[in-house]
TORLO-56909 format. One record per residue (C-alpha): residue number from 1; x, y, z. Coordinates in nm, 2 decimals, always signed. Example, Ala and Ser with C-alpha at 12.3 -4.5 7.8 and 13.67 -1.06 7.14 Angstrom:
+-----+--------+--------+--------+
: num :      x :      y :      z :
+-----+--------+--------+--------+
:   1 :  +1.23 :  -0.45 :  +0.78 :
:   2 :  +1.37 :  -0.11 :  +0.71 :
+-----+--------+--------+--------+
END
This chain:
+-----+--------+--------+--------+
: num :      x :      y :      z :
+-----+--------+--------+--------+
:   1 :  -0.43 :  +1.26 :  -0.65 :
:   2 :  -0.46 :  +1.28 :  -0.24 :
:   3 :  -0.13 :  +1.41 :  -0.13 :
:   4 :  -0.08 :  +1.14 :  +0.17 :
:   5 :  -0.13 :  +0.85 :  -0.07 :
:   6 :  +0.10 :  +1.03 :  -0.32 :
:   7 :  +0.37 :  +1.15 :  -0.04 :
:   8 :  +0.35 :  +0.77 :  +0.12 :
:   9 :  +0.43 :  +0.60 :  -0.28 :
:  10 :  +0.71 :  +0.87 :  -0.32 :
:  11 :  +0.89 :  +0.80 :  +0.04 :
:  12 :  +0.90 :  +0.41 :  +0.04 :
:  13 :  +0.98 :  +0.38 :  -0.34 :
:  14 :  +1.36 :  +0.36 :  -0.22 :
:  15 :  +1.25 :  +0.10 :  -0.01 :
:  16 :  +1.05 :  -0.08 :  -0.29 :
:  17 :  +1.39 :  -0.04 :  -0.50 :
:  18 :  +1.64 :  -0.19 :  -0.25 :
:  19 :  +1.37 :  -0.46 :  -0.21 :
:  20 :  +1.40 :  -0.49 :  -0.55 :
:  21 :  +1.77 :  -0.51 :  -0.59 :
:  22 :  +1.79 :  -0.72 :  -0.33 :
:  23 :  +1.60 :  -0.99 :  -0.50 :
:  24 :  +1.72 :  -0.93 :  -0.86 :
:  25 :  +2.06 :  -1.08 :  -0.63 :
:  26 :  +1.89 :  -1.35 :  -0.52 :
:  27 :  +1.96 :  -1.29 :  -0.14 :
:  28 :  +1.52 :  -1.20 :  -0.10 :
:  29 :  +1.33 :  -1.44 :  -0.23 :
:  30 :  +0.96 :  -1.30 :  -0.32 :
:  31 :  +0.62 :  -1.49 :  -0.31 :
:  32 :  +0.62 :  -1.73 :  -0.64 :
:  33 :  +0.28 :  -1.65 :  -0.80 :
:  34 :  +0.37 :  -1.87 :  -1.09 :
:  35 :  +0.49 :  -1.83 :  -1.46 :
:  36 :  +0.84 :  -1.70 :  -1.30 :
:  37 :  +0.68 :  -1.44 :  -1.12 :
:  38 :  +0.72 :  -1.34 :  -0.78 :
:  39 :  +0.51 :  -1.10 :  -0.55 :
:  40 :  +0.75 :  -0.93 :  -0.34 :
:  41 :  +0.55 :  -0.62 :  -0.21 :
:  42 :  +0.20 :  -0.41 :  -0.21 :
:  43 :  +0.13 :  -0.10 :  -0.14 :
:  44 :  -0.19 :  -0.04 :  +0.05 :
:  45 :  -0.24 :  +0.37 :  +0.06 :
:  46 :  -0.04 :  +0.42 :  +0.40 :
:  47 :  +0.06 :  +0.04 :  +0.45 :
:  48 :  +0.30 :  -0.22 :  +0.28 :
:  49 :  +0.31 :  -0.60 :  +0.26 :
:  50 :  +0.59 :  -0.70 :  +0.17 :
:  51 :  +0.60 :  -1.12 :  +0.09 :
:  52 :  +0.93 :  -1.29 :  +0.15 :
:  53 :  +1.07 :  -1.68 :  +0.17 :
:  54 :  +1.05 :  -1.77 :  +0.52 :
:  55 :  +1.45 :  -1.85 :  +0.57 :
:  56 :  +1.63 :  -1.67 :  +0.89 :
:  57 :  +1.88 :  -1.51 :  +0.63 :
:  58 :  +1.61 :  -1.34 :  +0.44 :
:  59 :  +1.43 :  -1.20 :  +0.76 :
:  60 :  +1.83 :  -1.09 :  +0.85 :
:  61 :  +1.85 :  -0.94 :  +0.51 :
:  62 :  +1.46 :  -0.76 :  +0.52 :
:  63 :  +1.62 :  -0.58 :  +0.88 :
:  64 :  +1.93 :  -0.48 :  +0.73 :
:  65 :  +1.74 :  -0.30 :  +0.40 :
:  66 :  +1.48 :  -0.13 :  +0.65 :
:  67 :  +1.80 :  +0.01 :  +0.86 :
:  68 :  +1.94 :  +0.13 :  +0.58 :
:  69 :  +1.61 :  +0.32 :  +0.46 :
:  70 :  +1.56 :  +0.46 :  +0.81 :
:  71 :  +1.93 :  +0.61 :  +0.78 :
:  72 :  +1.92 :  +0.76 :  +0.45 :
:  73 :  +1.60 :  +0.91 :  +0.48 :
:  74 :  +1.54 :  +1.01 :  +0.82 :
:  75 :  +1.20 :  +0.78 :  +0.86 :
:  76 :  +1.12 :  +0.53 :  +1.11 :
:  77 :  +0.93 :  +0.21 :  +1.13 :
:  78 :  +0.77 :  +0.09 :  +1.38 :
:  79 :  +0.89 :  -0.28 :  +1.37 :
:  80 :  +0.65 :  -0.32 :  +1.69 :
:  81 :  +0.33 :  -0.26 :  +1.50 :
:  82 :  +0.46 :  -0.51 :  +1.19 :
:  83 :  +0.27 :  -0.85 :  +1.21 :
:  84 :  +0.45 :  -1.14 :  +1.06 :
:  85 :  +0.20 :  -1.39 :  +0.85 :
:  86 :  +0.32 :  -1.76 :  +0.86 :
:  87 :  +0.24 :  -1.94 :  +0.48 :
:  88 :  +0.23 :  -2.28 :  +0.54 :
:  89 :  +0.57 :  -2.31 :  +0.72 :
:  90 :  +0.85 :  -2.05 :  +0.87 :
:  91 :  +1.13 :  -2.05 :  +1.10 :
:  92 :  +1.16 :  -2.17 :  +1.41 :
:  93 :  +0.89 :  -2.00 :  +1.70 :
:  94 :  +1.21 :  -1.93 :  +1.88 :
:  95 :  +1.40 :  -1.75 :  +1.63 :
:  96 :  +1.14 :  -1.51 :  +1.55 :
:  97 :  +1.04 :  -1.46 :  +1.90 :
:  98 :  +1.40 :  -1.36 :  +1.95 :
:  99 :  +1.40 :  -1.17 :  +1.65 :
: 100 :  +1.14 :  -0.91 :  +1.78 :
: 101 :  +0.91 :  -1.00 :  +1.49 :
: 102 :  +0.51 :  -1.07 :  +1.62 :
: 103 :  +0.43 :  -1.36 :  +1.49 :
: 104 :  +0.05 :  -1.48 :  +1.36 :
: 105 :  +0.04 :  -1.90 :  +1.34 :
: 106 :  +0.05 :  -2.04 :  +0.99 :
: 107 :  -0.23 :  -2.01 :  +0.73 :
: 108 :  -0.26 :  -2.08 :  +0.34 :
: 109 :  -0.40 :  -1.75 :  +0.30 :
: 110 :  -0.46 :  -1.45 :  +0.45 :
: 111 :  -0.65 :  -1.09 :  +0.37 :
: 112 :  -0.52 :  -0.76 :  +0.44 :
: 113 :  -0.77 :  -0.44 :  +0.39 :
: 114 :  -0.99 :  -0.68 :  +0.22 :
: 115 :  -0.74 :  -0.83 :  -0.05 :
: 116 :  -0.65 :  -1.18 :  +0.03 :
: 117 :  -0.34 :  -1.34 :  -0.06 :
: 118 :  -0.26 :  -1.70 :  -0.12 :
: 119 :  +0.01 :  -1.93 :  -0.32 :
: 120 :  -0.25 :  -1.97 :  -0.58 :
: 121 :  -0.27 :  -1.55 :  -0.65 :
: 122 :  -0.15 :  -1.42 :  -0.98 :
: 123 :  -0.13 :  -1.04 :  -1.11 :
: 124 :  -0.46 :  -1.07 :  -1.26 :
: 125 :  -0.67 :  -1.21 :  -0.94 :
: 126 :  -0.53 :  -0.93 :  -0.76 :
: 127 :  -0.57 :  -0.65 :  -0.99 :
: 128 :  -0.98 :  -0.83 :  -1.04 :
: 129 :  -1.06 :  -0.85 :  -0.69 :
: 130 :  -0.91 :  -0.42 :  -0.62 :
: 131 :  -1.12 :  -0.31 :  -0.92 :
: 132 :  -1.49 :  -0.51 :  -0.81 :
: 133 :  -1.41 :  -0.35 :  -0.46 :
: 134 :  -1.33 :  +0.00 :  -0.59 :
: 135 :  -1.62 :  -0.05 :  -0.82 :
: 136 :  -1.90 :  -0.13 :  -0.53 :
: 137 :  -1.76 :  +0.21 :  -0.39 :
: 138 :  -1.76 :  +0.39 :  -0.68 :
: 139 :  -2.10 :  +0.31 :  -0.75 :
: 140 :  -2.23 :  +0.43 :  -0.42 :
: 141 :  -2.03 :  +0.77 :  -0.44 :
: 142 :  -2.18 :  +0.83 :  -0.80 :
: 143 :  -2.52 :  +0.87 :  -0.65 :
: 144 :  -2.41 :  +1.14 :  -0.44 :
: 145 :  -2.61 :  +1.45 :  -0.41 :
: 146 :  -2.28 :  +1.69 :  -0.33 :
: 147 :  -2.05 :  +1.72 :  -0.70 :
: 148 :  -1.77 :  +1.86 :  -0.51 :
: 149 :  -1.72 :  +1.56 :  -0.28 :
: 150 :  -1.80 :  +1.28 :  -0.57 :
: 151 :  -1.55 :  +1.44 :  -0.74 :
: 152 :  -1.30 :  +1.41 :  -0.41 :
: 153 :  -1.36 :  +1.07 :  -0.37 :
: 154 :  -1.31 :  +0.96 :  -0.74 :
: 155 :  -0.93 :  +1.15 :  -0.72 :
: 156 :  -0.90 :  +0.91 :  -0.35 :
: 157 :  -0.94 :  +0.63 :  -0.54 :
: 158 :  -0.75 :  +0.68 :  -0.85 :
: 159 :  -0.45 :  +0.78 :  -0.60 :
: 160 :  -0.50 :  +0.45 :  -0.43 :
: 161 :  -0.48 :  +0.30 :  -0.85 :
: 162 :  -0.17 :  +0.45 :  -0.86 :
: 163 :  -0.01 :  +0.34 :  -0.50 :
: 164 :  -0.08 :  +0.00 :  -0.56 :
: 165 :  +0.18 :  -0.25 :  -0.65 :
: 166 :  -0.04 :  -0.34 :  -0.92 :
: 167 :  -0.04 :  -0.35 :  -1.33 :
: 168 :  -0.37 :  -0.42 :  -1.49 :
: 169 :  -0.36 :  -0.61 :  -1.84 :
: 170 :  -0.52 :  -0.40 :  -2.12 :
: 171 :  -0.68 :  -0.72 :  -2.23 :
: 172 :  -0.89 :  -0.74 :  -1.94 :
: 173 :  -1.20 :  -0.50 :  -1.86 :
: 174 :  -1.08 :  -0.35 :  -1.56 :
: 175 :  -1.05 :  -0.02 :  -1.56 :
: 176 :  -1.30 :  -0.01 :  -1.86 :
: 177 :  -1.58 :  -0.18 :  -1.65 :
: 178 :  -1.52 :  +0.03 :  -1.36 :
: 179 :  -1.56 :  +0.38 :  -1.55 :
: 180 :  -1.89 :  +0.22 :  -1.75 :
: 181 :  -2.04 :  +0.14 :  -1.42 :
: 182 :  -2.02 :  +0.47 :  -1.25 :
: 183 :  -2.09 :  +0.68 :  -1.54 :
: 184 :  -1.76 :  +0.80 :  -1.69 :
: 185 :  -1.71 :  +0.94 :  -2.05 :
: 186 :  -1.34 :  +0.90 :  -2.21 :
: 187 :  -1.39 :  +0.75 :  -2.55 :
: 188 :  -1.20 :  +1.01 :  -2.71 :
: 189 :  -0.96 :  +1.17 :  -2.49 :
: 190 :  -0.59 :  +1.06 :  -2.51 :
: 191 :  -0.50 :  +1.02 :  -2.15 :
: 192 :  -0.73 :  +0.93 :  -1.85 :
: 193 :  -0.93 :  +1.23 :  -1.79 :
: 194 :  -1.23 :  +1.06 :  -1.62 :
: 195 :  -1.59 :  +1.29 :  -1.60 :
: 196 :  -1.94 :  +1.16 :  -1.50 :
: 197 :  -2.21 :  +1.11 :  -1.76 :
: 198 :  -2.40 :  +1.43 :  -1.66 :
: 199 :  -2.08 :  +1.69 :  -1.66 :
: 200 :  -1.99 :  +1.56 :  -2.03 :
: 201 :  -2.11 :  +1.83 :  -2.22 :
: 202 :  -1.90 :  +2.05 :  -1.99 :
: 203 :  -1.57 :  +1.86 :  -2.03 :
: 204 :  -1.39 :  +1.85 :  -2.39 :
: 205 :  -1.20 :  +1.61 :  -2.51 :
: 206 :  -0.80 :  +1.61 :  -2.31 :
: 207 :  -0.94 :  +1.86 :  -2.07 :
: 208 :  -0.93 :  +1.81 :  -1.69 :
: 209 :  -1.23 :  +1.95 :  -1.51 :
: 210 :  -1.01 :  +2.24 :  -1.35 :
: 211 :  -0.94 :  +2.34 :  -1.72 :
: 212 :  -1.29 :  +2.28 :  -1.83 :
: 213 :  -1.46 :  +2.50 :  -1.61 :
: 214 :  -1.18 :  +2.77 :  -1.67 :
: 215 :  -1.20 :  +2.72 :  -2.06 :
: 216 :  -1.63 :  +2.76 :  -1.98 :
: 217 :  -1.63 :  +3.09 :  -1.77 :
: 218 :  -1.40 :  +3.24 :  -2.08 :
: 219 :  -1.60 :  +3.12 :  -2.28 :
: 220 :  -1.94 :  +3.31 :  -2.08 :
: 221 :  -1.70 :  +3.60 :  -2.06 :
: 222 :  -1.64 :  +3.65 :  -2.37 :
: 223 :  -2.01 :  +3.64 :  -2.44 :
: 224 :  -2.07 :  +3.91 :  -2.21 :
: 225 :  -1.81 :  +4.12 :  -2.34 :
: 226 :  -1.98 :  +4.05 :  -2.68 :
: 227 :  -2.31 :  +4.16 :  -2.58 :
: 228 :  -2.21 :  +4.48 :  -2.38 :
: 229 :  -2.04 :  +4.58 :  -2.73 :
+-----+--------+--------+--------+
END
């Protein structure tokens, strides 16, 4: 997993949680994506979007969780490069002039890094649209003619999986689509150790590459030691 995506999830999580607790108390109001769900934030690698009722008390309560953040952990954000994205209607152009916030005019949706978000979003549109656009890349990379950076790019994007504010159903093909389309082996193996159709022999089942190629130049080892005897 790429160490800035996995260092950027780690240092906002306590941000993620206040957000969190906040709601679960009913003073921040997420995004209602139906079915009594709400989306109140996404992770985007080294970005958040973070979707909140547009009342002048929750935008009061947003700067007073962000404040708190910045003290306990000694980061900083730059409130001057946040952009505020009007759905449908907000607070007054006056208040959130005063407020400091940049304002963009109001929209019914809206895309971000190439996810769009809208009042008609659920978990599963989300989660669909990441996995096509992860998949067009992944296909690409697969046909690379350097192992070393295919393999690279594959551990980018499963740290981006895993930074993202985002659950995929086991009933949909997700996941399972994505690794049949680049090439990847795992019908056996009990976790998600991932390996491209032409390394397969190399890889046993539960093994990660690193462990793999170890387990392998034993193994040739041991053959030479064999032979010398």
């Amino acid at each position: 997993m790429p160490l800035g995506t996995t260092a950027f999830a780690m240092t906002t999580q306590p941000l993620m949680w206040a957000l969190r607790e906040e709601e679960a108390q009913g003073n921040i109001q997420g995004l209602n994506i139906g079915q009594g769900k709400s989306l109140l934030y996404q992770l985007f690698v080294y970005d958040t979007r973070i979707c909140i009722t547009a009342e002048e008390a929750q935008f009061d309560k947003l700067k007073d969780v962000i404040r708190d953040f910045e003290v306990a952990s000694g980061a900083s954000l730059n409130l001057q490069k946040s952009i505020v994205m009007q759905m449908r209607s907000g607070p007054s152009q006056m208040w959130m002039e005063e407020s400091g916030w940049e304002v963009a005019g109001p929209r019914k949706n809206f895309v971000y890094l190439g996810v769009s978000t809208s009042t008609l979003i659920d978990e599963k549109v989300i989660a669909d649209e990441i996995v096509q656009k992860l998949m067009k890349k992944l296909k690409h990379w697969s046909n690379s003619a350097n192992e070393e950076q295919w393999w690279t790019r594959v551990d980018k994007v499963q740290g981006v999986f895993d930074a993202l504010n985002v659950r995929l159903s086991k009933k949909t093909t997700g996941m399972d689509w994505a690794k049949q389309g680049v090439g990847w082996t795992n019908d056996h193996a009990p976790s998600q150790n991932y390996a491209p159709t032409s390394r397969s022999k190399h890889v046993t089942t539960g093994e990660t590459r690193e462990g793999a190629r170890c387990t392998q130049e034993s193994r040739d080892r041991d053959v030479r030691g064999s032979n010398r005897g």
